[in-house]
N, C-alpha and C positions, 0 to 999 in steps of 0.2 A: 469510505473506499470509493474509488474514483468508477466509472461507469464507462464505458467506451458507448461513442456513437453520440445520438442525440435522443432526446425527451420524446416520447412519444404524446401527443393529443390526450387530452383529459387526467394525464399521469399527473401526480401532486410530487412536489421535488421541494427539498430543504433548501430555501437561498440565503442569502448574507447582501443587505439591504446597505449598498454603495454612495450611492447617491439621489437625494429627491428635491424635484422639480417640481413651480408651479402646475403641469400638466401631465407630471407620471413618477415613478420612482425605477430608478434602474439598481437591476440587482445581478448577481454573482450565485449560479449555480451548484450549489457544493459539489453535489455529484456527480456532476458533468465537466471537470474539469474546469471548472469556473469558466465556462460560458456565459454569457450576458443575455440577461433579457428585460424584458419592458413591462413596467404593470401601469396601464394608461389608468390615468385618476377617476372612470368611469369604472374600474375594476380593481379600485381600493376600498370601498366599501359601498355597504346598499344604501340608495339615496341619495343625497344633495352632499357632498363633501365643500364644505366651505374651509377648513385648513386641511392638506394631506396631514402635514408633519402630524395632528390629533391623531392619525391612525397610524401611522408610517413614518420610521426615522431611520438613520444612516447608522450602521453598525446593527442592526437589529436581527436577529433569526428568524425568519418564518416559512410558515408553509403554501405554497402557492398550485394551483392549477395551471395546466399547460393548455394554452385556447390553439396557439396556432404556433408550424415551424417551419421557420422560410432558410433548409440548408444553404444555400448557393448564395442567400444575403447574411448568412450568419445572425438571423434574426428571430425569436423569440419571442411570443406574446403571451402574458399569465394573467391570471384574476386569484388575486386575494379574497376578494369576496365570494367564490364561491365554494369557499372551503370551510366547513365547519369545525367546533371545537372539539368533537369526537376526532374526525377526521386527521386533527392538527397534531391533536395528540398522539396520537397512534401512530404519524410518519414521524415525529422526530421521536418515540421509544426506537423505529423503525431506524434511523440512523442512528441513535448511538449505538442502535448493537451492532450495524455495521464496522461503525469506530473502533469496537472491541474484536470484530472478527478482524480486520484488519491487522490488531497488534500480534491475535491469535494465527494468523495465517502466516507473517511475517518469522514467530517465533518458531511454526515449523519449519518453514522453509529453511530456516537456518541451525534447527539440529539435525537437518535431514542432509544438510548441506545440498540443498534445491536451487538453482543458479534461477536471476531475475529472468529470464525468457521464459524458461518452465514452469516461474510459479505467474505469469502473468497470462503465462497459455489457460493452467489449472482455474487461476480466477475468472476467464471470460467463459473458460467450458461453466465453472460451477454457477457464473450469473445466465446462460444459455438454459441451462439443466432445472436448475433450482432457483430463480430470481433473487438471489443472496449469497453471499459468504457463510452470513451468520447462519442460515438454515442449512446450511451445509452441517456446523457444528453441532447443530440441533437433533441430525437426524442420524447423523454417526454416531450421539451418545443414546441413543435408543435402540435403533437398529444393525450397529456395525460398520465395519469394511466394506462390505461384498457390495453395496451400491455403489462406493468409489470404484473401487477395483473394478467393478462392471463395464466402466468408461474409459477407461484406461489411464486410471491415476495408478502411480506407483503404490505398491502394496505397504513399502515404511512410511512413506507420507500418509496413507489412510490411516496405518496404525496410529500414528502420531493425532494426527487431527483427534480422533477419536482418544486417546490419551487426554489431551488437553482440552476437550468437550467436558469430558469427566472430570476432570479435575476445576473447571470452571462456570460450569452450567450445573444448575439445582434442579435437581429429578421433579418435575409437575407431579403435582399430588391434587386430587380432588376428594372430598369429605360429602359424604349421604350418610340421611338416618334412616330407623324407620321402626317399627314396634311389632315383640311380638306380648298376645295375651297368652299368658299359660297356667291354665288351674286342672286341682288333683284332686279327687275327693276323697283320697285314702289318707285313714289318718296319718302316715308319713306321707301325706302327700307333698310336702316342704321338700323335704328330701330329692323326691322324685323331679320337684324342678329347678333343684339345686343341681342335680346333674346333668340335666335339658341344656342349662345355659351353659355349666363348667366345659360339656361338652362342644357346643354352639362359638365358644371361647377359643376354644383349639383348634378351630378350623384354620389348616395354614394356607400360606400363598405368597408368593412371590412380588417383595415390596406392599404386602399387604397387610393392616394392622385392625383391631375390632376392640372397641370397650362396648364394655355391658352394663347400663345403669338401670335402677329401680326407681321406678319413676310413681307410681304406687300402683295396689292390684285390682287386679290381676296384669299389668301393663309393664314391657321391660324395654329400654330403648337400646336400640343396638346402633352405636357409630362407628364406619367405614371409614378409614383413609386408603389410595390406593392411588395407583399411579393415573389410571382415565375408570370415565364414568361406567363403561362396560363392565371394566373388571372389577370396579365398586358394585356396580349395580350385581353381579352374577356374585359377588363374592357374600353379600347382604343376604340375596336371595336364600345360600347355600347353609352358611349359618341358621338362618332363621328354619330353614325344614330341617335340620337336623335338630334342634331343641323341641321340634314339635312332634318329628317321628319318636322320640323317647318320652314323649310325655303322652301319646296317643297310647304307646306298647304297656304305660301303665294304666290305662283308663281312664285318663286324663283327657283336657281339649286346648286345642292351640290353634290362634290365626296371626297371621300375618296381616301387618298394616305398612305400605310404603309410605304413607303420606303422612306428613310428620304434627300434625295437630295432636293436642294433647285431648285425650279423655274427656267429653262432659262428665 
C-alpha cells in the first residue's frame, strides 16, 4: 500500500532493486510510490566490496535504511548494510500485510460502496493514527468500532473492517505452564485431589482453555492457552488456588510452582 510523502531518516523501506552500477545500485521504493533512491557501493555491504552484483542484483527485493532525503532534488540516499537480518525480516512480514490490508481495505470500500476520495482520506487518516492499514485490521478485531467511529470513520465501514478482521486474522494465542503439588493424607486422600483438579479444570474464561496432566506425585502440570500473557498468567494463577483451597479444606497441602522445571 502506497505511502503519501516521503521516507523519513533512519526508517527501513522495501525496494525493488532497478539497476546496478559499478559505484551504486539504483532502486524503486515500494512504498513510496516508487520513488528512486541510491545505495552508493560503500553502503552495500561491510568492507571491501570488490563485485556489487555478489551482494546486489537487478529485480531483487530488499530492505534498506534511509541515510538521507533531499525533497526539492528528488533524491534519496540508503545503506543496505546497515540493516540486519532480524530487522530485514520483520519489514518485509511488515509489507506483506500491508499487501493484504490493501486487498482487505479495498474489499470494504466496495461493499460499503466508499468512493476512491474517502477511502484515500480513511487510509492517510489510518497511516496518521496507527502507522498501518494492517494494524488498523488488527485492533478492530480485538477491540471494536468505537476506535474508528472515534475519528470519524463511518460506523458501516467500521463494522465492515472489523467483519473482515474477523474473518481473516487468527486470534493470538499464547500457551504457559506451570505446576501445582497436591498431597492428602486421608485415606481417600485420592479422591480429594481428584476433585482439587476436576475442580481447577472448570475454571472458565473467555477464549481461555487449561489441560491438566500428571506428570508424577505429588506434581500435576497445568497448561494455559489464552489470548495474552496477562490473561494466561491470571487465569494459571486462578486455577491453580482453587485446587489447593479444596485440598487445604481437606487437610491436605498444596504449592504452586510457575516455573516449569520438572521435579528432581
Amino acid at each position: 500500500m502506497e505511502k503519501s510523502g516521503w521516507p523519513e531518516e533512519d526508517e527501513l523501506v522495501v525496494c525493488s532493486v532497478k539497476k546496478v552500477t559499478d559505484f551504486g545500485a539504483f532502486v524503486e521504493l515500494d512504498e513510496y510510490g516508487n520513488k528512486e533512491g541510491l545505495i552508493h557501493i560503500s553502503e552495500v555491504a561491510s568492507g571491501w566490496v570488490k563485485y556489487i552484483r555478489d551482494h546486489v542484483r537487478e529485480g531483487q527485493k530488499i530492505v534498506c535504511k534511509v541515510l538521507y532525503v533531499d525533497e526539492s532534488k528528488h533524491h534519496i540516499d540508503l545503506s543496505l548494510k546497515d540493516v540486519n537480518e532480524h530487522q530485514r525480516r520483520e519489514k518485509i512480514q511488515q509489507w506483506k500485510n500491508e499487501q493484504k490490508a490493501e486487498k482487505w481495505i479495498q474489499y470494504v470500500a466496495g461493499s460499503t460502496k466508499t468512493g476512491t476520495e474517502e477511502l484515500n482520506g480513511f487510509i492517510k487518516l489510518f497511516y496518521e493514527k496507527f502507522g498501518s492499514v494492517y494494524s488498523v485490521f488488527e485492533k478492530s478485531r480485538v477491540s471494536g468500532t468505537s476506535f474508528l467511529t472515534s475519528i470519524g470513520v463511518d460506523k458501516q465501514f467500521a463494522e465492515m473492517v472489523k467483519k473482515v478482521a474477523e474473518e481473516n486474522l487468527k486470534k493470538p494465542q499464547v500457551e504457559i505452564a506451570g505446576y501445582i503439588d497436591l498431597t492428602c493424607p486421608l485415606p481417600d486422600g485420592i479422591e480429594h485431589i481428584k476433585k482439587a483438579l476436576n475442580a481447577a479444570s472448570e475454571i472458565n474464561g473467555d477464549e481461555l482453555s487449561i489441560d491438566i496432566t500428571y506428570t508424577g506425585a505429588p506434581r500435576y502440570r497445568l497448561r494455559v492457552v489464552a489470548p495474552d500473557y496477562k490473561k494466561a498468567e491470571n487465569f494459571l494463577k486462578k486455577s491453580a488456588n482453587t485446587a489447593i483451597e479444596i485440598i487445604e479444606k481437606a487437610g491436605g497441602t498444596g504449592e504452586f510452582h510457575r516455573h516449569t522445571e520438572e521435579k528432581a
